[in-house]
PyMOL Python script that loads the backbone (N, CA, C, O; Angstrom):
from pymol import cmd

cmd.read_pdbstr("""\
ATOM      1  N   UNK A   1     159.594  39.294 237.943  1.00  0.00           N
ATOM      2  CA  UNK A   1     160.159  38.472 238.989  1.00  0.00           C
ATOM      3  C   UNK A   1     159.445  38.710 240.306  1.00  0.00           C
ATOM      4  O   UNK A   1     159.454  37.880 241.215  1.00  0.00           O
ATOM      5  N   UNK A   2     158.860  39.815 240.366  1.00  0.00           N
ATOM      6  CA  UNK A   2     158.007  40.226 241.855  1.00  0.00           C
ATOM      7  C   UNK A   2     157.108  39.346 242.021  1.00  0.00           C
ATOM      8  O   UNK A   2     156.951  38.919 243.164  1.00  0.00           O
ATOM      9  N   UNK A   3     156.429  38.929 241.140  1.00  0.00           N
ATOM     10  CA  UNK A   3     155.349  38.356 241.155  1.00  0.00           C
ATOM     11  C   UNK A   3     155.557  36.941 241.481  1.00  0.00           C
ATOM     12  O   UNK A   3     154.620  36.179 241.720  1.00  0.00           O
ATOM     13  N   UNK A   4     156.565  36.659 241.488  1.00  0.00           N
ATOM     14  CA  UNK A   4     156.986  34.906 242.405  1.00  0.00           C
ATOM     15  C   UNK A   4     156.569  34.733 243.971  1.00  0.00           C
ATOM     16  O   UNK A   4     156.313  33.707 244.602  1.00  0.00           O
ATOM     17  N   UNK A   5     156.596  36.315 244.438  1.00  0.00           N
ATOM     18  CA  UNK A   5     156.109  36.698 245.767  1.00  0.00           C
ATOM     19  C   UNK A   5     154.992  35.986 246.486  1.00  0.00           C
ATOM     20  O   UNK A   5     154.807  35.388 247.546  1.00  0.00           O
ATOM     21  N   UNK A   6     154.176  36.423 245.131  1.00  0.00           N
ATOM     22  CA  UNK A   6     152.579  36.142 245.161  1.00  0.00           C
ATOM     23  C   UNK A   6     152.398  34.674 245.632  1.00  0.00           C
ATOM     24  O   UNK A   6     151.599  34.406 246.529  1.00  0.00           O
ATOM     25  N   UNK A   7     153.352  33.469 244.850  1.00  0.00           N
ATOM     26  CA  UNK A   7     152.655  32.190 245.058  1.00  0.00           C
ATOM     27  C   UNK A   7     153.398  31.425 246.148  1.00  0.00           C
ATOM     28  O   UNK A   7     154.613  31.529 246.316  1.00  0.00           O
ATOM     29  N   UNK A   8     152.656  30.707 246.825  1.00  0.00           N
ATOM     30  CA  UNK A   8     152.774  29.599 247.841  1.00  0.00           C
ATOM     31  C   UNK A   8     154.158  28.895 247.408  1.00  0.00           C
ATOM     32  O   UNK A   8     154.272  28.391 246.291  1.00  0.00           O
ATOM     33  N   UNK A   9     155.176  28.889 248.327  1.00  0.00           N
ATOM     34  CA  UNK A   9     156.228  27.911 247.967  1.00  0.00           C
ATOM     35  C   UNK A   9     155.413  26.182 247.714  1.00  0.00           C
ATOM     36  O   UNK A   9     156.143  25.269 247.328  1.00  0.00           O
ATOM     37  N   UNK A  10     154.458  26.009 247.880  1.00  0.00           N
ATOM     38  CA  UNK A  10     154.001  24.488 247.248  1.00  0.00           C
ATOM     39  C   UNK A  10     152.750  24.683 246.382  1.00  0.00           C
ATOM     40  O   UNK A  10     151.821  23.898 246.196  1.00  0.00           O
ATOM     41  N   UNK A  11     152.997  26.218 245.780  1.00  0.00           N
ATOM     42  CA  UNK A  11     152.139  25.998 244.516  1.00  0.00           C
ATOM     43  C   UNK A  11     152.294  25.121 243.492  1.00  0.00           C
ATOM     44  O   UNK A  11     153.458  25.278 243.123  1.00  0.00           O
ATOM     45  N   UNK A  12     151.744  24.230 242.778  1.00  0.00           N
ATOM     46  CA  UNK A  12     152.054  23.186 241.855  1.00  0.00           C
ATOM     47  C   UNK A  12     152.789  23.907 240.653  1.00  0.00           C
ATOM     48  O   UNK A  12     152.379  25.045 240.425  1.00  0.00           O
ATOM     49  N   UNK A  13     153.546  23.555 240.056  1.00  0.00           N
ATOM     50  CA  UNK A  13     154.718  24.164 239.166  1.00  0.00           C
ATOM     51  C   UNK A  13     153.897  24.248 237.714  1.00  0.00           C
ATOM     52  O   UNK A  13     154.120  25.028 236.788  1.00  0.00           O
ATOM     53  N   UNK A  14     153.035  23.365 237.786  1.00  0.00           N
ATOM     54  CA  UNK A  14     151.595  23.438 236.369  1.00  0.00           C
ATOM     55  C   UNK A  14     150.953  24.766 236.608  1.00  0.00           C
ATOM     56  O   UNK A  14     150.858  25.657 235.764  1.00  0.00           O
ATOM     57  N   UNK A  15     150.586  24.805 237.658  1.00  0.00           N
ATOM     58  CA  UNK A  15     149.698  26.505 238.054  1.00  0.00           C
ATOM     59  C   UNK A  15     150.952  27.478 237.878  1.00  0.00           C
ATOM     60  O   UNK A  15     150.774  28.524 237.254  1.00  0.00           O
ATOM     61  N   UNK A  16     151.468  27.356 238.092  1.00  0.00           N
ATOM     62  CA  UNK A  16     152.629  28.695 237.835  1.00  0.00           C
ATOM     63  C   UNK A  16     153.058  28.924 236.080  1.00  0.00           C
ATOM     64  O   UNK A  16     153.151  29.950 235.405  1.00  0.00           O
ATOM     65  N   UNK A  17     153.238  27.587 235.772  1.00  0.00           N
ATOM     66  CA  UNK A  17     153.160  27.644 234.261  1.00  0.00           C
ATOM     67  C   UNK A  17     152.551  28.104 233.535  1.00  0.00           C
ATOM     68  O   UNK A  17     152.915  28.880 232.652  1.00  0.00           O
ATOM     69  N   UNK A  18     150.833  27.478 233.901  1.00  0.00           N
ATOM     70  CA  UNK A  18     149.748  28.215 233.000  1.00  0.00           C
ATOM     71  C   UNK A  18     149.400  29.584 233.304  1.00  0.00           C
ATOM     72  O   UNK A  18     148.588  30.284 232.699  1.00  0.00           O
ATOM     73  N   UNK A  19     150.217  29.938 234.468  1.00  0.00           N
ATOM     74  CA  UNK A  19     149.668  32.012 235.166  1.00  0.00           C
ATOM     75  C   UNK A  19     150.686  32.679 234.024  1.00  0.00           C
ATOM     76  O   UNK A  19     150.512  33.733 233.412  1.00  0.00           O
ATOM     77  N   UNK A  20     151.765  31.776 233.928  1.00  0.00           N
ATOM     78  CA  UNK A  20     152.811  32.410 232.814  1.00  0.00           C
ATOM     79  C   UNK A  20     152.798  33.030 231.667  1.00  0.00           C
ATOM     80  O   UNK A  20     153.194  34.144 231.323  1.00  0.00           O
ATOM     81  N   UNK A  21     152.038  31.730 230.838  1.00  0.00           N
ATOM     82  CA  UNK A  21     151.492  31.363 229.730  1.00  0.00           C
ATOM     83  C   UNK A  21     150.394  32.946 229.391  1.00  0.00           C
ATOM     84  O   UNK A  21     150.543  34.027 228.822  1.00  0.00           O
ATOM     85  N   UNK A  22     149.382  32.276 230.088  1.00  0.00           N
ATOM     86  CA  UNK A  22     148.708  33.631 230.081  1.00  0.00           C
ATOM     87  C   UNK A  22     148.946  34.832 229.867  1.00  0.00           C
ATOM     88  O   UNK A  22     148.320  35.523 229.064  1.00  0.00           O
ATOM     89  N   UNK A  23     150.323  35.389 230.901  1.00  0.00           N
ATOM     90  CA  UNK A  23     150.864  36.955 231.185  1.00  0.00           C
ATOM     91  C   UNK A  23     151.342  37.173 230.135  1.00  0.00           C
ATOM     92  O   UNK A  23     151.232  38.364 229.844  1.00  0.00           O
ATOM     93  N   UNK A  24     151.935  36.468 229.250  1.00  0.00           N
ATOM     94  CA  UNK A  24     152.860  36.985 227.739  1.00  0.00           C
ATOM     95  C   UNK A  24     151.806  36.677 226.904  1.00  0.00           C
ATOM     96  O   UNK A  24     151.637  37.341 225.881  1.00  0.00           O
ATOM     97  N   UNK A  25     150.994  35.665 227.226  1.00  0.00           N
ATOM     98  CA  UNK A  25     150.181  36.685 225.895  1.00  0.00           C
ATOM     99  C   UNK A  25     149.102  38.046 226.277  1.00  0.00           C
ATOM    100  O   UNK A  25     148.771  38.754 225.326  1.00  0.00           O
ATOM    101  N   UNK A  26     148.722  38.292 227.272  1.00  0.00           N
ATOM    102  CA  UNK A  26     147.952  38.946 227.379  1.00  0.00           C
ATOM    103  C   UNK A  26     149.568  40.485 227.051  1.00  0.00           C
ATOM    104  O   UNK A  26     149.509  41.334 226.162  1.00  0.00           O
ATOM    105  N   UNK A  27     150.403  40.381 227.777  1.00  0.00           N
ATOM    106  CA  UNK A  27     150.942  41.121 227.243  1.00  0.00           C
ATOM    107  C   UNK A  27     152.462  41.564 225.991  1.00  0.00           C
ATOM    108  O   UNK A  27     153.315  42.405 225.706  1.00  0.00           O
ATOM    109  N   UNK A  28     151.934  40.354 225.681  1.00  0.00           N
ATOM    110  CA  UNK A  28     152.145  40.160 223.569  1.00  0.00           C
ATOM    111  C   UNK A  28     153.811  40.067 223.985  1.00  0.00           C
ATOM    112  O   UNK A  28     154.553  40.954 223.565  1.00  0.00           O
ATOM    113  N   UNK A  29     154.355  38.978 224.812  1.00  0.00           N
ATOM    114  CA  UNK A  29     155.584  38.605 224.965  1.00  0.00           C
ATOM    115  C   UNK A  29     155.605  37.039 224.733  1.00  0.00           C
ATOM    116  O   UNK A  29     156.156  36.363 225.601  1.00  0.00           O
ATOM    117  N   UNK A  30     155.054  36.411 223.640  1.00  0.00           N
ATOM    118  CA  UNK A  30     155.458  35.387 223.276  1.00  0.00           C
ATOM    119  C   UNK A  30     156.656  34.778 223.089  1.00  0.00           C
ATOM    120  O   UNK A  30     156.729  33.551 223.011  1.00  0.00           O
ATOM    121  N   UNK A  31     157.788  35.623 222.992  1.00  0.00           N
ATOM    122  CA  UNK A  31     158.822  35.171 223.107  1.00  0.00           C
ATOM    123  C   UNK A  31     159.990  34.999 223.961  1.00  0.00           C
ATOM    124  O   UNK A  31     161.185  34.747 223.806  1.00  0.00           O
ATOM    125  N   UNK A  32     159.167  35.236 224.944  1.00  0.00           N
ATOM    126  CA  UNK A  32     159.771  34.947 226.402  1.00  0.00           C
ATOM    127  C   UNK A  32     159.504  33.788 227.040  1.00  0.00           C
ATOM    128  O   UNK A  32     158.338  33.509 227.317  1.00  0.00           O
ATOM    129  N   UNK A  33     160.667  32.848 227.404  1.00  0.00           N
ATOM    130  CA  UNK A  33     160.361  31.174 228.002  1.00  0.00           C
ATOM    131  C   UNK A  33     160.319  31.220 229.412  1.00  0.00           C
ATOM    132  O   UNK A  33     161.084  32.059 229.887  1.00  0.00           O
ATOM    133  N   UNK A  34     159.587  30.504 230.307  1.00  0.00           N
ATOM    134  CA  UNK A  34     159.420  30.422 231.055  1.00  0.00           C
ATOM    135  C   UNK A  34     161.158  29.878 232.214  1.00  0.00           C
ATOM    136  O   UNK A  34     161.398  29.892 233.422  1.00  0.00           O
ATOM    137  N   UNK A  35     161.845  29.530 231.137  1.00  0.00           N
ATOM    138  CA  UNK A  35     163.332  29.116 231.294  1.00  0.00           C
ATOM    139  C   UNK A  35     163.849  30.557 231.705  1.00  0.00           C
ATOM    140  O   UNK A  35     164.346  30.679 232.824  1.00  0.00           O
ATOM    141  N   UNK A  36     163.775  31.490 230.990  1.00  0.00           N
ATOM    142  CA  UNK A  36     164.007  32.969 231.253  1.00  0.00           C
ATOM    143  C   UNK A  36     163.588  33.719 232.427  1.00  0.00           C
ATOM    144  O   UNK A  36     164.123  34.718 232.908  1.00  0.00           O
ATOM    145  N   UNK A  37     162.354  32.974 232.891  1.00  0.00           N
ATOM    146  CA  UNK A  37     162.733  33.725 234.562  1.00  0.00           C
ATOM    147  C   UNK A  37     163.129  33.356 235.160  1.00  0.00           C
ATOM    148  O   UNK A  37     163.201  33.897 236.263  1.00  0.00           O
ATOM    149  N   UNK A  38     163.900  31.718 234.825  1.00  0.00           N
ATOM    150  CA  UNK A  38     164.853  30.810 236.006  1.00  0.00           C
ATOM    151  C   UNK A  38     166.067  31.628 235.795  1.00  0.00           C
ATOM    152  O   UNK A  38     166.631  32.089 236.788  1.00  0.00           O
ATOM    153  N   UNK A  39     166.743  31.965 234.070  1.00  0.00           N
ATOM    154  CA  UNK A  39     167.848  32.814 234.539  1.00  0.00           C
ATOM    155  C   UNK A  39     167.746  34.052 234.791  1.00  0.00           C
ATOM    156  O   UNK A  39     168.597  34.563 235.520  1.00  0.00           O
ATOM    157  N   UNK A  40     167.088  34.542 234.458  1.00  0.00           N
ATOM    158  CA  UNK A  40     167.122  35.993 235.538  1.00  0.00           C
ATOM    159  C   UNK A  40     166.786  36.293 237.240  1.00  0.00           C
ATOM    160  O   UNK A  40     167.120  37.274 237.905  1.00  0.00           O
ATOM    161  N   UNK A  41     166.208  35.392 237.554  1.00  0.00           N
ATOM    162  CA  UNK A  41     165.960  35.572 239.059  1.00  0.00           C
ATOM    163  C   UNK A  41     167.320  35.089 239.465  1.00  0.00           C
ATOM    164  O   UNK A  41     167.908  35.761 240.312  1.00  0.00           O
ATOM    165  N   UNK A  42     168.138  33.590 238.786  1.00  0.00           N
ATOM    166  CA  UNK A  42     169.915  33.677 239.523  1.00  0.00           C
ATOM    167  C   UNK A  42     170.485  34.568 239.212  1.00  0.00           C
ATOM    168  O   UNK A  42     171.231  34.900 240.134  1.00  0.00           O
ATOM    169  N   UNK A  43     170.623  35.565 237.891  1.00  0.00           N
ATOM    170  CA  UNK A  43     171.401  36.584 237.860  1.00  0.00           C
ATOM    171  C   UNK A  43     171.181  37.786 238.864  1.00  0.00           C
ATOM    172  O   UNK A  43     172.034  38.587 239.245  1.00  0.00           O
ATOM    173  N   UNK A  44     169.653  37.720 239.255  1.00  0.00           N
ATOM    174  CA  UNK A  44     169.179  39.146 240.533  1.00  0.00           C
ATOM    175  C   UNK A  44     170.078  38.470 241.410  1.00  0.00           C
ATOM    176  O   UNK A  44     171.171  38.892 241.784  1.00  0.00           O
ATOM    177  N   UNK A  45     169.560  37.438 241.696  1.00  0.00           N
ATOM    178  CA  UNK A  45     170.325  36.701 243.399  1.00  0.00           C
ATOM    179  C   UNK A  45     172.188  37.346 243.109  1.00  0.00           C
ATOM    180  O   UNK A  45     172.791  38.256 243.678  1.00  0.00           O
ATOM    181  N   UNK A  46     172.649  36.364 241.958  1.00  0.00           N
ATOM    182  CA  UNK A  46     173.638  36.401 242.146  1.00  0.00           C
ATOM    183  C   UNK A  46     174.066  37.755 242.478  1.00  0.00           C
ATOM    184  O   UNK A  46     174.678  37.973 243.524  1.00  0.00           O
ATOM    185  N   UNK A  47     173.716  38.881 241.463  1.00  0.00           N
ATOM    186  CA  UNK A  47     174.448  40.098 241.496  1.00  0.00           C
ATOM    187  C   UNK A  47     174.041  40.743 242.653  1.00  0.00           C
ATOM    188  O   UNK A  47     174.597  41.818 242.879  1.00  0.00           O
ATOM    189  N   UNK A  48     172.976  40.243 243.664  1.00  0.00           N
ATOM    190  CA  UNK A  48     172.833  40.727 244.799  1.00  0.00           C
ATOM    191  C   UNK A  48     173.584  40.064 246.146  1.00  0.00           C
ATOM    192  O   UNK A  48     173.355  40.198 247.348  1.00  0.00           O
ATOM    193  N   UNK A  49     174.667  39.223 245.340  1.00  0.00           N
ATOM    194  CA  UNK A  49     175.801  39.018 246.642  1.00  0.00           C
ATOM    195  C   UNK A  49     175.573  37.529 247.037  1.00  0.00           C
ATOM    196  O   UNK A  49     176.499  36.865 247.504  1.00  0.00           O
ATOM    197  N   UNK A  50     173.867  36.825 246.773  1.00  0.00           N
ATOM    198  CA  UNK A  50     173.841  35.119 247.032  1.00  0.00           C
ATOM    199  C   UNK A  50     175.009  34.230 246.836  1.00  0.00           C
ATOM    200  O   UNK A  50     175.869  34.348 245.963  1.00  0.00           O
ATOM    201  N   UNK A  51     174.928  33.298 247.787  1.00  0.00           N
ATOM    202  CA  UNK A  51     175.896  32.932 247.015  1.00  0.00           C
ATOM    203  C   UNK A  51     175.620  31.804 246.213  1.00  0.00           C
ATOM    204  O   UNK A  51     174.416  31.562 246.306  1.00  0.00           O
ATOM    205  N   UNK A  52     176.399  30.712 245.194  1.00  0.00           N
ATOM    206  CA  UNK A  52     175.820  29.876 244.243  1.00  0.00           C
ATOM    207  C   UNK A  52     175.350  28.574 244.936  1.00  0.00           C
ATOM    208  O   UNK A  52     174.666  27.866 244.197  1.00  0.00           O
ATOM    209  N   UNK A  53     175.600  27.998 246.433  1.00  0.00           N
ATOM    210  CA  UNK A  53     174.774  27.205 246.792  1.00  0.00           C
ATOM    211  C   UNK A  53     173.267  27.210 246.751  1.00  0.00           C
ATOM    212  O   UNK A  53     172.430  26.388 246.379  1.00  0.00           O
ATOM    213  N   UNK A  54     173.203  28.642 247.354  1.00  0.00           N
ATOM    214  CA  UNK A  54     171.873  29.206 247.833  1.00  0.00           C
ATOM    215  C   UNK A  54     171.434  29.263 246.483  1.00  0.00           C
ATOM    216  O   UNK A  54     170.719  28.323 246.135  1.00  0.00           O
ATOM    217  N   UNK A  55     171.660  30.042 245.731  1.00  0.00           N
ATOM    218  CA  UNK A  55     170.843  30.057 244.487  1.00  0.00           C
ATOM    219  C   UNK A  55     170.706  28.809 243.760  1.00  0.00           C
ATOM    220  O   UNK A  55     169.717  28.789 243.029  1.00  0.00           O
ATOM    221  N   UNK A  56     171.439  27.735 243.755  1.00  0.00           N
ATOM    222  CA  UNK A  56     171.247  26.082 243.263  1.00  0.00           C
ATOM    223  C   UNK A  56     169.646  26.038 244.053  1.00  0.00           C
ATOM    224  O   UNK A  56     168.577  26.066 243.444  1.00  0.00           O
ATOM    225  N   UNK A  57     169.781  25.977 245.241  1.00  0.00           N
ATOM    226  CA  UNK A  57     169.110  25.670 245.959  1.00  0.00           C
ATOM    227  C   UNK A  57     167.579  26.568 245.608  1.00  0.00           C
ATOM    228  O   UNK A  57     166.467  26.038 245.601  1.00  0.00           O
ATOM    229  N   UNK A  58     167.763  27.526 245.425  1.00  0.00           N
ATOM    230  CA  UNK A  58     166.352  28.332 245.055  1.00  0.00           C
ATOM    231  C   UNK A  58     166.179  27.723 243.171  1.00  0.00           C
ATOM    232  O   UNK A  58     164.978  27.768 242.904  1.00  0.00           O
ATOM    233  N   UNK A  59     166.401  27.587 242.836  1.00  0.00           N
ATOM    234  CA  UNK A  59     166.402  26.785 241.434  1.00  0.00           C
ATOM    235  C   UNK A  59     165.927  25.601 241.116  1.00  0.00           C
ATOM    236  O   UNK A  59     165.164  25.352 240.183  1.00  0.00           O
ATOM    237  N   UNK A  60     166.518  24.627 242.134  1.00  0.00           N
ATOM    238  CA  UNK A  60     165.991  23.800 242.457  1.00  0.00           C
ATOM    239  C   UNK A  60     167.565  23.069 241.843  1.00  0.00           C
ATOM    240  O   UNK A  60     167.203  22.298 240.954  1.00  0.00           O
ATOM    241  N   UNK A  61     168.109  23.046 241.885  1.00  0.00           N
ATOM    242  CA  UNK A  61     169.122  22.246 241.083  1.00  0.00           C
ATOM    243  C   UNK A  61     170.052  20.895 241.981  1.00  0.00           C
ATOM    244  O   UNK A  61     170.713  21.018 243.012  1.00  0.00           O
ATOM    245  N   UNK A  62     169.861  19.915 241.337  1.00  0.00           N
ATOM    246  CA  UNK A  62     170.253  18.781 242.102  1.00  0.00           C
ATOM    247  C   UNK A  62     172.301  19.303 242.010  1.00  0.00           C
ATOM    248  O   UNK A  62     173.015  19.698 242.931  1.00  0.00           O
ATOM    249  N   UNK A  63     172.651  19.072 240.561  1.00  0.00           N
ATOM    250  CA  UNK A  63     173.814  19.258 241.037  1.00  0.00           C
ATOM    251  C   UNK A  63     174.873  20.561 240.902  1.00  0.00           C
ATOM    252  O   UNK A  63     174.506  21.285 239.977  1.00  0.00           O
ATOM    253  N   UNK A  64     176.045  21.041 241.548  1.00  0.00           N
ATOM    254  CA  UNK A  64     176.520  22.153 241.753  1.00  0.00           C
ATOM    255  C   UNK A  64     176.476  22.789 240.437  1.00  0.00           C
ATOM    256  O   UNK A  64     176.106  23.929 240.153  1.00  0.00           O
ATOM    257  N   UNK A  65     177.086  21.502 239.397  1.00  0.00           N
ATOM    258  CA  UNK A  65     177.335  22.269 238.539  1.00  0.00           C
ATOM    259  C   UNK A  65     176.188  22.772 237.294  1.00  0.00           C
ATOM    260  O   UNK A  65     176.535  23.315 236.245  1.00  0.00           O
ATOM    261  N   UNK A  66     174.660  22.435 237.705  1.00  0.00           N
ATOM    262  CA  UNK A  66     174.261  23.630 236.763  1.00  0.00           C
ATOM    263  C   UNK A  66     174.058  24.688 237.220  1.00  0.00           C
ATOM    264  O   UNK A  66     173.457  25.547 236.576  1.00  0.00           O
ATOM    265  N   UNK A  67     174.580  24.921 238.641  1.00  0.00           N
ATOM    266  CA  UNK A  67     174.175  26.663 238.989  1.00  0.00           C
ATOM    267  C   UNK A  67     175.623  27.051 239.032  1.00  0.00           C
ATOM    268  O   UNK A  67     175.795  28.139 239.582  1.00  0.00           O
ATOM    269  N   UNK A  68     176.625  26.508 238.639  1.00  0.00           N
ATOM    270  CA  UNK A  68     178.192  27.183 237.690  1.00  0.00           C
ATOM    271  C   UNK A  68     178.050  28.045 236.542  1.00  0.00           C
ATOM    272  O   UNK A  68     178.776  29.011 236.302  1.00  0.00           O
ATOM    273  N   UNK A  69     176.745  27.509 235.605  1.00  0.00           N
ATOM    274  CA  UNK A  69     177.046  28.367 234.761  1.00  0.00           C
ATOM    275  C   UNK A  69     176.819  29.914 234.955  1.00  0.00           C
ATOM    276  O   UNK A  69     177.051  30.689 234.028  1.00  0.00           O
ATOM    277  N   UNK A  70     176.401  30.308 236.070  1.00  0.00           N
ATOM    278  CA  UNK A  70     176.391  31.565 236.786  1.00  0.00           C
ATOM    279  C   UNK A  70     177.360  32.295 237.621  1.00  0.00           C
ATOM    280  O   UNK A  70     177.332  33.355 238.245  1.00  0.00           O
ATOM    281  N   UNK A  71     178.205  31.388 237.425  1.00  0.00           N
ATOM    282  CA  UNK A  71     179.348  31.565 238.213  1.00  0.00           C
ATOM    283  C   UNK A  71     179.827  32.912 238.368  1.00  0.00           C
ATOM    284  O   UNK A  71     179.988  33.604 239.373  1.00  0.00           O
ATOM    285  N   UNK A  72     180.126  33.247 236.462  1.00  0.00           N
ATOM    286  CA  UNK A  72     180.715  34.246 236.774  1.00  0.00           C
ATOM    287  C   UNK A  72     180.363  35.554 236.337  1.00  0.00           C
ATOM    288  O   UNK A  72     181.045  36.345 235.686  1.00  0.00           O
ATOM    289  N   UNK A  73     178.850  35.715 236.918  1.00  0.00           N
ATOM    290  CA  UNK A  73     178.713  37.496 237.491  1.00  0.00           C
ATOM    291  C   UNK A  73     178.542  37.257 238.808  1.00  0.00           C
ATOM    292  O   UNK A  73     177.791  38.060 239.362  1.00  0.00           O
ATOM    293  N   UNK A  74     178.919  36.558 239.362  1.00  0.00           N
ATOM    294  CA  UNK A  74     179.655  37.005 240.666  1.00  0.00           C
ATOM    295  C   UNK A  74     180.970  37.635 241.275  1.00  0.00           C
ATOM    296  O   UNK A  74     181.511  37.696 242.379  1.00  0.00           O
ATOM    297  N   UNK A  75     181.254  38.161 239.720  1.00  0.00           N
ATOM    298  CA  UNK A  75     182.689  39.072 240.257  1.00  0.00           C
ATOM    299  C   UNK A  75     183.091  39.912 241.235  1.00  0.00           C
ATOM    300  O   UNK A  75     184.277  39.949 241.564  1.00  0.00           O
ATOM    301  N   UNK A  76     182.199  40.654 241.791  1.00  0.00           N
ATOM    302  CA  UNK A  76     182.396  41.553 242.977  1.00  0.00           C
ATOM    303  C   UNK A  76     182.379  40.452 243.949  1.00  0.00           C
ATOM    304  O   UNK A  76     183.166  40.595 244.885  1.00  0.00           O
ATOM    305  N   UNK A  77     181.827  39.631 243.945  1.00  0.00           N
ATOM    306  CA  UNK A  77     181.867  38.421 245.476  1.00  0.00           C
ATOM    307  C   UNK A  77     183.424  38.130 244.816  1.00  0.00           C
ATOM    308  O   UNK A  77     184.228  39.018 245.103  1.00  0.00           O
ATOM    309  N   UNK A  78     183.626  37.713 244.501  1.00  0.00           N
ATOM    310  CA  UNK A  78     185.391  37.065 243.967  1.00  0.00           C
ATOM    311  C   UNK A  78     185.952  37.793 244.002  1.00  0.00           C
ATOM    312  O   UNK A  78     186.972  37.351 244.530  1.00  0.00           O
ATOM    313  N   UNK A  79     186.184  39.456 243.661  1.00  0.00           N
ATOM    314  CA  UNK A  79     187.078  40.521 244.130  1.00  0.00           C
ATOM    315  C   UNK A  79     187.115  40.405 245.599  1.00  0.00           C
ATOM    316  O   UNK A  79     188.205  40.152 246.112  1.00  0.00           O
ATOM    317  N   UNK A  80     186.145  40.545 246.297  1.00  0.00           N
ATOM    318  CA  UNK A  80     185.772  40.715 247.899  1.00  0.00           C
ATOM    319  C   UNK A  80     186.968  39.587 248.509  1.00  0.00           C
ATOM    320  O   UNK A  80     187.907  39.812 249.271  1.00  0.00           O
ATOM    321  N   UNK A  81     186.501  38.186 247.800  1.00  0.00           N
ATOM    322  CA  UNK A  81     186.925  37.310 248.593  1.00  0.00           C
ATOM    323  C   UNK A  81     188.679  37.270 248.628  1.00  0.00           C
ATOM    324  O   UNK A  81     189.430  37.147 249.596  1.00  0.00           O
ATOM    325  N   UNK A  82     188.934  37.399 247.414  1.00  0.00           N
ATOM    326  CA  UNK A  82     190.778  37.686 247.019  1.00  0.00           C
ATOM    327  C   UNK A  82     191.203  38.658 247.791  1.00  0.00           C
ATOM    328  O   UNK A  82     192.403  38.788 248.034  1.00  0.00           O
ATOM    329  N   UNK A  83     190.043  39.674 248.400  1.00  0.00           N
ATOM    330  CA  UNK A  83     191.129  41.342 248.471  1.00  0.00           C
ATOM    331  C   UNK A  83     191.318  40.395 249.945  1.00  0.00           C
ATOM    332  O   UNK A  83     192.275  40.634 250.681  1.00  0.00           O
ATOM    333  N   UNK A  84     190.429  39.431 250.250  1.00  0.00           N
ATOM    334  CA  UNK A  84     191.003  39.279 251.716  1.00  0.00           C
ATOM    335  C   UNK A  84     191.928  38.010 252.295  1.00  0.00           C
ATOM    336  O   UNK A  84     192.078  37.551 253.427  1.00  0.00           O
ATOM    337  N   UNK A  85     192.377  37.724 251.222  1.00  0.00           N
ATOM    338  CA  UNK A  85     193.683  37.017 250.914  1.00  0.00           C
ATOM    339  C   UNK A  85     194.763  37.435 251.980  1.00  0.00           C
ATOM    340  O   UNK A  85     195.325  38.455 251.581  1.00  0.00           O
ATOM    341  N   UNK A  86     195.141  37.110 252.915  1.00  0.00           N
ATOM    342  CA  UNK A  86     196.287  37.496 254.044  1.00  0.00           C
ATOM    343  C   UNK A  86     195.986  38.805 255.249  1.00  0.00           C
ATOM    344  O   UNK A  86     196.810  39.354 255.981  1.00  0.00           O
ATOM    345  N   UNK A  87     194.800  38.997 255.154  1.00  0.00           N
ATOM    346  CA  UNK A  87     194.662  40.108 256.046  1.00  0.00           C
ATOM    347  C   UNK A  87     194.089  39.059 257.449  1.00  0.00           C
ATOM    348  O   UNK A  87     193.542  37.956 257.413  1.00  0.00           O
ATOM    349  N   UNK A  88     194.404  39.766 258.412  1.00  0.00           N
ATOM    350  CA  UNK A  88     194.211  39.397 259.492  1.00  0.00           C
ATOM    351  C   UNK A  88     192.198  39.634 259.718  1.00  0.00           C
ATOM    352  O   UNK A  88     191.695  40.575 259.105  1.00  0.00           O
ATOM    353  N   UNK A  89     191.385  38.835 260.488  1.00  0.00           N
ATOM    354  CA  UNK A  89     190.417  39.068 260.631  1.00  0.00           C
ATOM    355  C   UNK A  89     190.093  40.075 262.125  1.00  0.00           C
ATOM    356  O   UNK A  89     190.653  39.843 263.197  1.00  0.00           O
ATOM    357  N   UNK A  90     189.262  41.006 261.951  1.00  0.00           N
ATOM    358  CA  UNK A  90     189.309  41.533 263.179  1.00  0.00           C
ATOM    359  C   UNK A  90     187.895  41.234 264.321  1.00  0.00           C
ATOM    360  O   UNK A  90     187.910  41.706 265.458  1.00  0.00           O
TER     361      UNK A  90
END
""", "prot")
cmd.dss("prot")
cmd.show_as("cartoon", "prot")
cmd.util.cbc("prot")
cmd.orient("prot")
């Protein structure tokens, strides 16, 4: 996932494909889809507190609900948000 670092937010999505392509085979992970670093980079975001707009939005996703199906390892954000159910803000 570090390596997303590396490219230009308007690198062409073909060049990122074929750098892909390459990396699993050179290191004999053919069975890893390129779909697989879309869900693991929302599961980093998510479990790092993003919230699911933002991560739609880094995904690229037109509507809310395909970045729902991530919904829920965002449990510590949803504990957070309940514990503050009636408390006064300071």
């Amino acid at each position: 996932m570090v390596c997303v670092r590396h490219f230009n937010q308007k690198t062409p999505k073909i060049t990122i494909q074929r750098a892909f392509q390459r990396a699993r085979q050179v290191c004999d992970l053919v069975h890893i889809h390129f779909h697989d670093l879309r869900h693991s980079a929302a599961s980093e975001l998510i479990n790092a507190g993003v919230d699911l707009f933002t991560v739609g939005r880094v995904l690229g996703h037109k509507d809310p609900r395909s970045t729902q199906r991530y919904s829920h390892l965002a449990i510590d954000t949803l504990t957070v948000a309940v514990g503050k159910i009636g408390r006064k803000s300071t």
